[in-house]
Wavefront OBJ file of the C-alpha trace (Angstrom):
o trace
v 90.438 32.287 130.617
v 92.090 30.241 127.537
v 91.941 31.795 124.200
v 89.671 29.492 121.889
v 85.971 29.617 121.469
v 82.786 29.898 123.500
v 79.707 28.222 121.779
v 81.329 29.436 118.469
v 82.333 32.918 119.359
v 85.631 32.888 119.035
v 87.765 34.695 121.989
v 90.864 36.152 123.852
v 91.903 37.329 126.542
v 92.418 41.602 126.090
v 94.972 41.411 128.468
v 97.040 38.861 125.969
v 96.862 41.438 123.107
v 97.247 44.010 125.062
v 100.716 42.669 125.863
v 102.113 42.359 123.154
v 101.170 45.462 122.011
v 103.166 46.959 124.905
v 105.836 44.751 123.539
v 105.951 47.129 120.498
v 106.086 50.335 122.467
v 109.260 48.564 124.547
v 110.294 48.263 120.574
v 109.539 52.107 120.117
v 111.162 53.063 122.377
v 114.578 51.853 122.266
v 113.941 49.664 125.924
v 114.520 46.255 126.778
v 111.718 43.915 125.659
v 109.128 43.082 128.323
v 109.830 46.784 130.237
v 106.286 47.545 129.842
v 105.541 43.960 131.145
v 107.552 44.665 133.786
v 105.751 48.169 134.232
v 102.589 46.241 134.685
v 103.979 43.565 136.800
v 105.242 46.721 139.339
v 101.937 48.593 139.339
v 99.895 45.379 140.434
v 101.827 44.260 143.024
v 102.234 48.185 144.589
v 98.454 47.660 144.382
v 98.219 44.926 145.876
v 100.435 46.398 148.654
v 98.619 49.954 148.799
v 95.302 47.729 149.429
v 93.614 49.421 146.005
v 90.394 48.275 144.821
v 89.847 46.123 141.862
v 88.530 49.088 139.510
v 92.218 50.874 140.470
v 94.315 47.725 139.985
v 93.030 47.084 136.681
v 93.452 50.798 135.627
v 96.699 50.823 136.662
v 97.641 47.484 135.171
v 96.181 48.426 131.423
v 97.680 52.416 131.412
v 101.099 50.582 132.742
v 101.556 48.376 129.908
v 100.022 51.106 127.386
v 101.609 54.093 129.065
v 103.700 54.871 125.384
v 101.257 53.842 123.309
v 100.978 57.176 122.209
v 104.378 57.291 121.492
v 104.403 56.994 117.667
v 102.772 60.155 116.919
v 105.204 62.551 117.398
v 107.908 60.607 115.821
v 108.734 62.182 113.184
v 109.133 65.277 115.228
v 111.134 63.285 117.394
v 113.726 62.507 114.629
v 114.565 65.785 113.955
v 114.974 67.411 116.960
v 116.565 65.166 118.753
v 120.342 63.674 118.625
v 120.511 60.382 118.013
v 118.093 57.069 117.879
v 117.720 56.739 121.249
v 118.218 60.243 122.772
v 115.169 60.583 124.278
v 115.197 57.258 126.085
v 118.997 57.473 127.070
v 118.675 61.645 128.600
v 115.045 62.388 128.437
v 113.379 59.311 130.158
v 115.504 58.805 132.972
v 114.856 62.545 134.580
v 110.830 62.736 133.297
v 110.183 62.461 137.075
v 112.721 64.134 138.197
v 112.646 68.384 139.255
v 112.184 70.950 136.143
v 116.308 71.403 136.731
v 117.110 67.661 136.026
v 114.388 67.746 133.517
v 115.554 70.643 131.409
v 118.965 68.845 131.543
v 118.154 65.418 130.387
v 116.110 67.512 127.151
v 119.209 69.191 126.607
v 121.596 66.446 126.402
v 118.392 64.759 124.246
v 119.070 67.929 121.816
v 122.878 67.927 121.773
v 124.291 65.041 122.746
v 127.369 65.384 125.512
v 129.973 63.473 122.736
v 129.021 66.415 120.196
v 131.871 69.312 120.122
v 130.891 72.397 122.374
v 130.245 74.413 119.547
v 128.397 72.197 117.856
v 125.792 71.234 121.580
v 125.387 74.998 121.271
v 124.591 75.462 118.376
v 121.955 72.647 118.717
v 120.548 73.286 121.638
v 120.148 76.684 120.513
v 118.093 75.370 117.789
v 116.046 72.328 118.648
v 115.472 73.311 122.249
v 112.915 76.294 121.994
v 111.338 74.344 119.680
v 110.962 71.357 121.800
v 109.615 73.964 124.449
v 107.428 75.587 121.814
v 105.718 72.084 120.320
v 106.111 70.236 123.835
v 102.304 70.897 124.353
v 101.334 69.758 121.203
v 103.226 66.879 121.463
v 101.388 66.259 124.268
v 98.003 66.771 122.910
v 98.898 64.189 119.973
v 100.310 61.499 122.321
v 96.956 62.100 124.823
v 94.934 61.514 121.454
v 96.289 58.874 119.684
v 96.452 56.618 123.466
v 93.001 57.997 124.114
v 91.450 56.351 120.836
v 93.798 53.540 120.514
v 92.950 51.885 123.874
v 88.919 52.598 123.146
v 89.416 50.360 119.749
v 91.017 47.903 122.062
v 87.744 47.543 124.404
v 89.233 48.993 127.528
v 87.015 50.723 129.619
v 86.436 54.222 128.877
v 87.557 55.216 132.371
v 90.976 53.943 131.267
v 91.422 55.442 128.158
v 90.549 58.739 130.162
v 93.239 58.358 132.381
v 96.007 59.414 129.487
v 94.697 63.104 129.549
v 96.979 62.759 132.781
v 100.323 60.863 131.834
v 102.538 63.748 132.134
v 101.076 65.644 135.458
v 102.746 65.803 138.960
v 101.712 65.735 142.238
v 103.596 68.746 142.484
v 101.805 70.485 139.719
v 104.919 71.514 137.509
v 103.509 68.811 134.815
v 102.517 71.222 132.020
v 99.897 74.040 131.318
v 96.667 73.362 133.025
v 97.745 70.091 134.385
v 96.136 68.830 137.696
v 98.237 68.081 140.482
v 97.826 66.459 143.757
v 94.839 64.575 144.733
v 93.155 66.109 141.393
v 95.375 62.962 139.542
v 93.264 59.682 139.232
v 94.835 57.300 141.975
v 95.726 54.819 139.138
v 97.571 57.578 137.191
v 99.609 58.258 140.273
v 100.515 54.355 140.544
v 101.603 54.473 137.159
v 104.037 57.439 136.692
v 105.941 55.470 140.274
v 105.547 51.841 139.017
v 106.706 53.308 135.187
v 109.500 55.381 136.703
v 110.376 52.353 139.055
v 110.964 50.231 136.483
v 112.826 52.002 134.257
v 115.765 53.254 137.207
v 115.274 49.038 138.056
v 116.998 48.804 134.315
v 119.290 51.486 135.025
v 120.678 50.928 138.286
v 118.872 48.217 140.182
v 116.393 47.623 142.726
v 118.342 49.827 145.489
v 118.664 52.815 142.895
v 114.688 52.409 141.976
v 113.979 52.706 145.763
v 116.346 55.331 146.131
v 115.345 57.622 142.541
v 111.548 57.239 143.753
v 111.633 58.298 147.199
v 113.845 61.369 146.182
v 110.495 61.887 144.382
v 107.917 61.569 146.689
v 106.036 65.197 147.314
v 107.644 66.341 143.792
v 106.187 64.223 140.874
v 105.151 61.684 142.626
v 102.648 61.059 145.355
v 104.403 60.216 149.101
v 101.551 58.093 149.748
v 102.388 56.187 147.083
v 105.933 56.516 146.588
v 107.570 55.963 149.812
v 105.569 52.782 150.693
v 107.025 51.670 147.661
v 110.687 52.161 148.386
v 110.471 50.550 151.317
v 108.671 47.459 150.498
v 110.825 47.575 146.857
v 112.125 44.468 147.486
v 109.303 42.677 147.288
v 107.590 44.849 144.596
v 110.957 44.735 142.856
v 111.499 41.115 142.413
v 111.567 39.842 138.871
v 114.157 37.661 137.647
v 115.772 39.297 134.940
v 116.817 36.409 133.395
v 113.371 34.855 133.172
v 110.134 36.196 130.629
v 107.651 38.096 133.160
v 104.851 37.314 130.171
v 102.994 34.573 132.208
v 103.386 36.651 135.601
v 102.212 39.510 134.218
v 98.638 38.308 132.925
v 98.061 36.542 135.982
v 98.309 39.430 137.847
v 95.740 40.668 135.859
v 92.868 41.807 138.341
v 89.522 40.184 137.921
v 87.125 39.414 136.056
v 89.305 39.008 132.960
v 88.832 41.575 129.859
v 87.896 39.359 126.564
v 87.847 40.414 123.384
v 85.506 38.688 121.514
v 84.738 38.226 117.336
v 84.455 41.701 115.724
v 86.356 43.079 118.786
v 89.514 41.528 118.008
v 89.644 42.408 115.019
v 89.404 45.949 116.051
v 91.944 45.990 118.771
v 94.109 44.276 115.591
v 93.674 47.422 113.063
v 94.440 49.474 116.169
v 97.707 47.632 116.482
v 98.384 48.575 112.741
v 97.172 52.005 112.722
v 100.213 52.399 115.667
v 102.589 51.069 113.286
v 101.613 53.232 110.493
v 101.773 56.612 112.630
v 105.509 55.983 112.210
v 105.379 58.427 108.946
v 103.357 60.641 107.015
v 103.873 58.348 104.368
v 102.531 55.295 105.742
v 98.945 56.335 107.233
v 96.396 53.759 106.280
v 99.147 51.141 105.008
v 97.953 48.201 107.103
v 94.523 48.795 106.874
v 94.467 49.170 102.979
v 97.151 45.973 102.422
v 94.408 44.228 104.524
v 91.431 45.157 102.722
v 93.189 44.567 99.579
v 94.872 41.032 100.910
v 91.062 39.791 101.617
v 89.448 40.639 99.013
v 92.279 38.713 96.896
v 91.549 35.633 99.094
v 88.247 35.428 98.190
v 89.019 35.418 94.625
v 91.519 32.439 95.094
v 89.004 30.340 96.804
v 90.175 31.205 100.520
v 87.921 29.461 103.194
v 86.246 32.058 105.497
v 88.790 31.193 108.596
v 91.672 31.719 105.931
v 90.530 34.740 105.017
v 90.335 36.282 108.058
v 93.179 35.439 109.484
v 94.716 36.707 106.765
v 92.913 40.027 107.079
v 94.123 40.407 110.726
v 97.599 39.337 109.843
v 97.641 41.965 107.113
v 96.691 43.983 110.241
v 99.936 43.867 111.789
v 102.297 42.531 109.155
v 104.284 46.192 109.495
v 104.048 46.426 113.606
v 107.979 45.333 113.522
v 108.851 48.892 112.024
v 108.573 50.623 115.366
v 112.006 48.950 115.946
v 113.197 50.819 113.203
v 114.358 54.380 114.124
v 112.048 56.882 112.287
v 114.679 58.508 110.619
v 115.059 55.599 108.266
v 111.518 55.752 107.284
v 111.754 59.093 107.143
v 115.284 59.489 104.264
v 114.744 60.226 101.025
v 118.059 58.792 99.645
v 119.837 55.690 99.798
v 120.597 53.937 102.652
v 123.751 52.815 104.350
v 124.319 49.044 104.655
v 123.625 48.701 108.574
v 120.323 51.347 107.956
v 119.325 48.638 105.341
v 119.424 45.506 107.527
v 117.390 47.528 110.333
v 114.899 47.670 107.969
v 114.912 44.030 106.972
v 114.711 43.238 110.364
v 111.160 44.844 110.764
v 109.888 41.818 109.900
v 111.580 39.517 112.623
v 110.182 41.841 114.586
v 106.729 41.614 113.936
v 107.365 37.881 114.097
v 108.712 38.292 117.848
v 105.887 40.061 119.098
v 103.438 38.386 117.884
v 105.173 34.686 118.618
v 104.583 36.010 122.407
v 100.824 35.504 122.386
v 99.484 32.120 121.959
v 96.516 33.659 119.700
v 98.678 36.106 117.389
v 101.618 33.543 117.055
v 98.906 31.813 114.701
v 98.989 34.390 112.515
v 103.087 34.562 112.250
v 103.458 32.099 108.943
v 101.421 34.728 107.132
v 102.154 38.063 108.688
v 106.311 37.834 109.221
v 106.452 36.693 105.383
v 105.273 39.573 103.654
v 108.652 40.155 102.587
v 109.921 36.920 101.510
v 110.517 36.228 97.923
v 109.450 32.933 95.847
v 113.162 33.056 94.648
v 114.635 33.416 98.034
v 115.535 37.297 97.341
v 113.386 38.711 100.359
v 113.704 38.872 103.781
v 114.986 38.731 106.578
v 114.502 34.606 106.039
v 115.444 34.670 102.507
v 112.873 31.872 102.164
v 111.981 30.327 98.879
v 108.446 29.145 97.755
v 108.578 26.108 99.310
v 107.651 26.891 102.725
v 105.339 30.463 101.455
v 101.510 29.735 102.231
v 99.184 30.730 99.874
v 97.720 33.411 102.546
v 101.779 34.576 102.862
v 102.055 35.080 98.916
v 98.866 37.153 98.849
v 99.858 38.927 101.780
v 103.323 39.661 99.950
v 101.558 40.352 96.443
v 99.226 42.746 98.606
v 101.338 44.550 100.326
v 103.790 45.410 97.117
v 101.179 46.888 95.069
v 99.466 48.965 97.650
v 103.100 50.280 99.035
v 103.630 51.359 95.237
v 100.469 53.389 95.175
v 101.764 55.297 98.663
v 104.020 58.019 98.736
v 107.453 57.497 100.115
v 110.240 60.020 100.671
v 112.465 58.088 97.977
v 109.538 58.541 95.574
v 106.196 59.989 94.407
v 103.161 57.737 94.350
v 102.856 55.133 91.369
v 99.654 55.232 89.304
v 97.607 51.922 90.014
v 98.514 51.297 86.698
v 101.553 51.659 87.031
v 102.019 49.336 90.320
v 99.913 46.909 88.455
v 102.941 46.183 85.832
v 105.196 46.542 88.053
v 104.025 43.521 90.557
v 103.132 42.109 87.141
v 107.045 42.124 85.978
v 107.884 40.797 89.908
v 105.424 37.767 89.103
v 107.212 37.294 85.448
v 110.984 37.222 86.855
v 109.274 34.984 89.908
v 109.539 36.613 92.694
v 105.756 37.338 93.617
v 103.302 34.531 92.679
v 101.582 35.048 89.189
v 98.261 33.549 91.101
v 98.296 35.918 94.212
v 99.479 38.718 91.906
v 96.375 38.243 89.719
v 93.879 37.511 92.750
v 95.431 41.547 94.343
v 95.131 43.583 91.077
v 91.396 41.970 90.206
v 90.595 43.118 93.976
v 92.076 46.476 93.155
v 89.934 47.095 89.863
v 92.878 46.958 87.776
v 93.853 44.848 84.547
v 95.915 41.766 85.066
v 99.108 41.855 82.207
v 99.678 37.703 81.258
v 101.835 36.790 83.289
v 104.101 33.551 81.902
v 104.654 30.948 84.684
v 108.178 30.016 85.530
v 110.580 28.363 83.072
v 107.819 29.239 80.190
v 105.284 26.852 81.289
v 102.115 26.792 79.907
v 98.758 27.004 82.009
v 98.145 23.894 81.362
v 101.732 22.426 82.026
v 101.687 23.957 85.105
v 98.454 21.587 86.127
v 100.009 18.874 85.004
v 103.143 19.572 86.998
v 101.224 19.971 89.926
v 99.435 16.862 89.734
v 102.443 15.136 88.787
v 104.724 15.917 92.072
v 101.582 15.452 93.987
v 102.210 11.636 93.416
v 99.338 11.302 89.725
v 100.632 8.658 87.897
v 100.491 9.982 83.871
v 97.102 8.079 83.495
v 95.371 9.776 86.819
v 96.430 12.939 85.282
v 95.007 12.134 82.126
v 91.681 11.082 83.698
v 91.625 14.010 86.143
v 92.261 16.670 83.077
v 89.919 14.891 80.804
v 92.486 14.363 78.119
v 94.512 11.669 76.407
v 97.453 9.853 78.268
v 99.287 10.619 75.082
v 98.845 14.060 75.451
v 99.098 14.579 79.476
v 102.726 12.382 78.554
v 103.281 15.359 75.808
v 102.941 18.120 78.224
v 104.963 16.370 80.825
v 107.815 15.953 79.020
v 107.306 19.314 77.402
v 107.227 20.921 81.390
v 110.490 18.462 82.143
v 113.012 19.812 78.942
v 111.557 23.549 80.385
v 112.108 22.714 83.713
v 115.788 20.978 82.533
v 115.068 18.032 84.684
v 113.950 14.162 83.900
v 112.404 13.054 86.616
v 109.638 13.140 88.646
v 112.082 13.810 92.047
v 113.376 16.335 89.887
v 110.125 18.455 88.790
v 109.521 18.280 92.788
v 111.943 19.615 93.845
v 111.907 22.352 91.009
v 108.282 22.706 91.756
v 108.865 23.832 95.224
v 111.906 26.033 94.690
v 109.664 27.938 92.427
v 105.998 27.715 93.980
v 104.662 26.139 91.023
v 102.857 23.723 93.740
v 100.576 26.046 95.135
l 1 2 3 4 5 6 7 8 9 10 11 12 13 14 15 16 17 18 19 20 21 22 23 24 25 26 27 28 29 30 31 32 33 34 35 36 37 38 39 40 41 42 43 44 45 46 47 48 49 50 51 52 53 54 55 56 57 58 59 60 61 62 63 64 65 66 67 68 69 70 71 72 73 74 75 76 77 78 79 80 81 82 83 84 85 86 87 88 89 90 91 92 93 94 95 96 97 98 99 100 101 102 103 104 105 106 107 108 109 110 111 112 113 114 115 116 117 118 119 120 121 122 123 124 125 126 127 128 129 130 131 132 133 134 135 136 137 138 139 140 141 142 143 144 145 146 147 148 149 150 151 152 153 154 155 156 157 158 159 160 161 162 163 164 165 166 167 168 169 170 171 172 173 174 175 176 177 178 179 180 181 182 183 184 185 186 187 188 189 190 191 192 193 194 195 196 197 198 199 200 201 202 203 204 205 206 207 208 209 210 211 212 213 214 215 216 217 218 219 220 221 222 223 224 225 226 227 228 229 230 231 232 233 234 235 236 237 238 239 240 241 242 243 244 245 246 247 248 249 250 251 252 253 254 255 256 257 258 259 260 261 262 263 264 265 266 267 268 269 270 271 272 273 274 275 276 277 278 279 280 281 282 283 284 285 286 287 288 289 290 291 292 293 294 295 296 297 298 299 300 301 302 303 304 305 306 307 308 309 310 311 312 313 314 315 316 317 318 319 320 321 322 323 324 325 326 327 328 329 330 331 332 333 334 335 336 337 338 339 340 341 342 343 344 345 346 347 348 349 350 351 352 353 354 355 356 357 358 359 360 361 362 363 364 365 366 367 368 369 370 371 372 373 374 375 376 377 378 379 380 381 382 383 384 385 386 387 388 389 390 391 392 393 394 395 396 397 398 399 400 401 402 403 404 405 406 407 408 409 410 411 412 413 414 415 416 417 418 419 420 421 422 423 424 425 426 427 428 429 430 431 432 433 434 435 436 437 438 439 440 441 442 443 444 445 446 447 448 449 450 451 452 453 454 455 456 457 458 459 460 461 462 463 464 465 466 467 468 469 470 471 472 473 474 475 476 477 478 479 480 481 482 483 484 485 486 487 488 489 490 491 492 493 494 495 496 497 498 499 500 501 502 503 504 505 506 507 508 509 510 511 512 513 514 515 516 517 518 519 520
């Protein structure tokens, strides 16, 4: 079903957002992008092979793609216990399937990386591993939680979001406390943990070593049922071109009828998206949703149509989904960062724009949300792009998401006063980096006072009007007429806004205009 509208209601495809949201958890990770794609991909066609019912297929399909969605809330936990960005992925994931012996290992080498000097691996294994045994279920708990309510808010079936109470049980029933084991494990659960597992031995070894690694498994965590008629029809199940995206194959193998998200529901399944971004830190709960309250009620004040508005609500949403790429630890320092720690973080936002440019319905919402950091003057990032080519929606999104980020706690820093983040986004407007407008539209949304901001290169209010008109192609008597005042004195302000600008022309103010946003 194409994304669009049906008699006005305006819809898409769950499976589409769904996607890309899996995209992010390949992000969290540390995986290849398109792993959980390929997850999905796996676990329909070892349906299709098993002969499961529709019901099962889509379960599977949905909990494959979403299988780490849970995976932000323990991250913080995750950054201090274990050794090194990608620890868990590199030791951890491989051997999750694997006995309690190869298991125990892979945590182990998560805790203390093999490189580390022996006395130093002892010392932190002694440390971090008891207390990876003594939070594990807890950790659990959290991850079963947050996947639980994140899929409801994204309109799946309530049948699937049940299925995550059972994401780390085994057939053999050495999953956890109380875990159920054999047949007790929903079929599509089952499906996943070998289509999940398949595809990430696939990555590390190839399709024989995937057929190989799950077989070994079949009566341990995995079902034989299930597992051995995979490895040996894994060459069929197994092939994907690597070099080729698996986005399109992977909805079409959706089972159906196709989920839709429709009007208020999308919007939903959007704040979920940012709400899994935010459990990054402590620090950052609420952030998306609050930058998009604040970002909407701002585009209101500066005349925003209704459609404008709300897609700039939903891509205040996700603006910050990019900073699962970002190892937690970053988020998580309280002192200054080294050079390549910096330019992780102003990647986040090429990021976000990668994920979203995946979907043909979020991609529409890229111009706004992978901007929030860009800079009128061309100081942001990761574009460095000046005002010329920032949207109205983009500046409010940027003028939104400074002042609320002041008025948040980070490790660096205690919370500013709203008074306090009002000057300062006031002073960013004044130096021209933020626009004075969007500045003025966020703090009147936020209750707070706006300081007079002077435009750029001293211009008056009403220079600045006649600029605008002026580069918009106004001869000096159609600006007179359209200001209601003299041509004498729409020629005094014009050559008053070219000696501030330092330019004589009208190519010149243009081009001046743009570099500093006075056009919008």
């Amino acid at each position: 079903m194409p994304n669009g509208t049906s008699r006005g209601r305006e819809r898409v495809r769950t499976a589409e957002v769904v996607a890309a949201l899996s995209l992010a958890t390949d992000l969290g990770l540390g995986v290849p992008l398109e792993h959980g794609l390929h997850s999905a991909l796996i676990a329909a066609r070892l349906c299709d092979s098993l002969g499961t019912d529709a019901e099962t297929t889509a379960q599977a399909y949905y909990v494959s793609l979403l299988y780490y969605v849970g995976c932000t809330a323990n991250a913080g936990m995750a950054a201090e216990i274990f050794d090194g960005d990608n620890a868990l992925t590199t030791y951890g994931v491989p051997v999750r399937f694997g006995s309690p012996r190869q298991t125990l290992a892979g945590m182990a080498r998560a805790v203390a990386s093999p490189d580390r000097p022996p006395v130093v691996r002892a010392m932190r294994i002694a440390r971090g591993l008891p207390r990876l045994v003594r939070e594990f279920p807890a950790v659990v708990a959290a991850e079963c939680d947050v996947a639980q309510m994140l899929t409801r808010r994204l309109s799946l079936p309530s049948a699937t979001s049940a299925l995550f109470v059972h994401a780390n049980d085994r057939w053999d029933g050495r999953g956890g406390r109380r875990g159920a084991e054999g047949d007790a494990i929903p079929l599509p659960m089952r499906i996943v943990h070998v289509a999940r597992d398949a595809a990430f031995q696939r990555m590390l070894g190839g399709d024989d070593h995937a057929a190989r690694v799950v077989r070994s498994r079949a009566g341990g965590a995995f079902d034989p049922d299930i597992a051995r008629p995979f490895a040996d029809r894994a060459a069929e199940i197994l092939a994907i071109d690597p070099h080729t995206s698996v986005w399109a194959d992977t909805l079409s193998c959706e089972p159906r009828p196709n989920l839709v998200l429709e009007e208020e529901a999308i919007d939903r399944a959007l704040s979920s998206i940012g709400d899994f971004a935010d459990l990054l830190s402590p620090h950052l709960v609420g952030h998306s949703a609050g930058v998009a309250e604040l970002a909407a009620a701002a585009g209101g004040r500066c005349g925003l149509r209704a459609e404008e508005i709300r897609a700039l609500r939903r891509a205040a949403l996700v603006h910050d989904l990019g900073r699962v790429a970002v190892p937690t630890r970053i988020w998580l320092h309280a002192g200054p960062l080294s050079p390549d720690d910096w330019e992780r973080v102003r990647l986040h936002a090429y990021h976000t724009e990668r994920v979203l440019n995946r979907s043909p319905f979020l991609s529409a919402l890229t111009p706004i949300a992978a901007f929030h950091h860009e800079r009128l003057d061309g100081t942001g990032y990761h574009r460095e792009a000046t005002a010329s080519v920032l949207s109205v929606p983009a500046r409010l999104l940027a003028a939104a998401d400074a002042y609320h980020a002041m008025t948040e706690p980070r490790p660096h820093r205690a919370p500013l006063s709203p008074e306090q983040a009002a000057e300062t986004v006031g002073a960013e407007a004044q130096v021209g980096r933020l626009d004075p407008d969007a500045v003025g539209a966020v703090l009147v949304a936020a209750g707070q006072r706006v300081p007079r901001i002077r435009h750029t290169a001293g211009l008056t209010d009403r220079e600045r009007e006649v600029v605008v008109l002026l580069v918009r192609g106004l001869q000096t008597k159609q600006v007179a007429r359209t200001l209601g005042i003299s041509v004498k004195t729409a020629d005094h302000h014009i050559q008053n806004a070219y000696r501030k600008m330092g330019v004589s022309t009208r190519a010149g103010a243009a081009l001046f205009a743009m570099r500093q946003g006075v056009t919008a």
